[in-house]
C-alpha positions in Angstrom: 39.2 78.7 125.3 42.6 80.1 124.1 45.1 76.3 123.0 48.7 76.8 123.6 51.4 75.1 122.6 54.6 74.6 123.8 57.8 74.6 121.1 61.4 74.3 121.3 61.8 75.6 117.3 65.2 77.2 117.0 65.5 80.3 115.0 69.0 81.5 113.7 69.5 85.4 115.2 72.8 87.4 114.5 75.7 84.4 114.8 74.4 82.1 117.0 71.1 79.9 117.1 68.3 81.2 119.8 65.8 79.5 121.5 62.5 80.6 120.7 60.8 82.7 124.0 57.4 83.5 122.1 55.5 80.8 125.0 56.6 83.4 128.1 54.5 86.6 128.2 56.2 88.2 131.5 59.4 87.5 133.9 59.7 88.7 137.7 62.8 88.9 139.4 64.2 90.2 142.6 67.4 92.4 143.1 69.7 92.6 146.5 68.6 96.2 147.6 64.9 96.0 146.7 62.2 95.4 149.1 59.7 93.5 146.2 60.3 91.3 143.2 59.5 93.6 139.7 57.9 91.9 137.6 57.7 93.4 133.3 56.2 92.2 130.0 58.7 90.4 127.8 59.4 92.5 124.5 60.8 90.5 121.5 61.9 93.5 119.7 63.7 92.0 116.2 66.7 94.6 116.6 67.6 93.7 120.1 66.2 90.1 120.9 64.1 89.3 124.0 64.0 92.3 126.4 61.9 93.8 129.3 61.6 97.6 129.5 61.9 99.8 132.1 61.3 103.2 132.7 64.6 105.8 133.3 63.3 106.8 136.9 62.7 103.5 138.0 64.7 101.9 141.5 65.2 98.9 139.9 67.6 100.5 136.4 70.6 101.3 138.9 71.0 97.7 140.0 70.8 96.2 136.8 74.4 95.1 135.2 75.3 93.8 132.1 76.7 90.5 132.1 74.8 89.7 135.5 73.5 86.8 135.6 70.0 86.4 137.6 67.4 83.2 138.3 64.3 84.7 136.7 60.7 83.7 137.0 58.7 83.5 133.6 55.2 83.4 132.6 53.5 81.2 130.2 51.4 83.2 127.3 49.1 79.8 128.9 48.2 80.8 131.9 47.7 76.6 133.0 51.5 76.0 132.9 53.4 76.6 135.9 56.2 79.4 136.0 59.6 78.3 135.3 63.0 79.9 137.1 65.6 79.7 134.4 68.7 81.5 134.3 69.2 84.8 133.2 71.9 86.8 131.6 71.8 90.7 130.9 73.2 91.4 127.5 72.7 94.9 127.0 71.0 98.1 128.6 69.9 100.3 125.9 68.3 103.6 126.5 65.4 105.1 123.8 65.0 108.5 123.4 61.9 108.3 120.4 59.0 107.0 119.7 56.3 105.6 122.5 59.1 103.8 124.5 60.9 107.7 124.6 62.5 107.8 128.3 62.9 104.4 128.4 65.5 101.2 128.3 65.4 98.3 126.8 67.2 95.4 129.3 68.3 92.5 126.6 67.8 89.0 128.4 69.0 85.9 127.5 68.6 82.7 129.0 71.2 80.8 129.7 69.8 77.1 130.8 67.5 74.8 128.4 64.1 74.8 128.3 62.9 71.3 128.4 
């Protein structure tokens, strides 16, 4: 059986000090125009922080804006803690044009509330 563990390390990123995100695996979130949540893998990509990514063509890339702030739903890496709902800024929308993630973006999250 897999042991987790649950930390609140902090880890100094570009100016500021970030929380730590390694324990979620995945976050799910509606949008206003969407008939079902969407729910992606979390990426922690050195170069651009915690991130989901989503493909160019899909519904969801129109309605996402930076600086909009969003109650998200994340997903332990242990699947026997419950989700938490935290919220969620977007901090950048970057499109990659190489590589495996060509015809992509990468959606830069950042939570905004403490984890306790």
């Amino acid at each position: 059986m897999k042991e987790c563990a649950v930390t609140n390390k902090l880890v100094e990123r570009r100016p500021q000090y970030r929380e730590q995100v390694h324990q979620y695996y995945s976050v799910e979130f509606s949008i206003n125009g969407l008939d079902h949540p969407y729910l992606f893998k979390i990426w922690n990509v050195a170069s651009m922080s915690m991130c989901i990514l989503v493909k160019q063509d899909s519904d969801i890339l129109p309605l996402l804006k930076v600086g909009e702030t969003l109650n998200m739903k994340y997903y332990s890496t242990c699947s026997v803690y419950p989700p938490d709902y935290l919220e969620t800024a977007i901090r950048h929308i970057t499109k990659n044009d190489q590589g495996q993630f060509k015809g992509h973006y990468f959606v830069g999250l950042e939570i905004l509330e403490s984890q306790d």
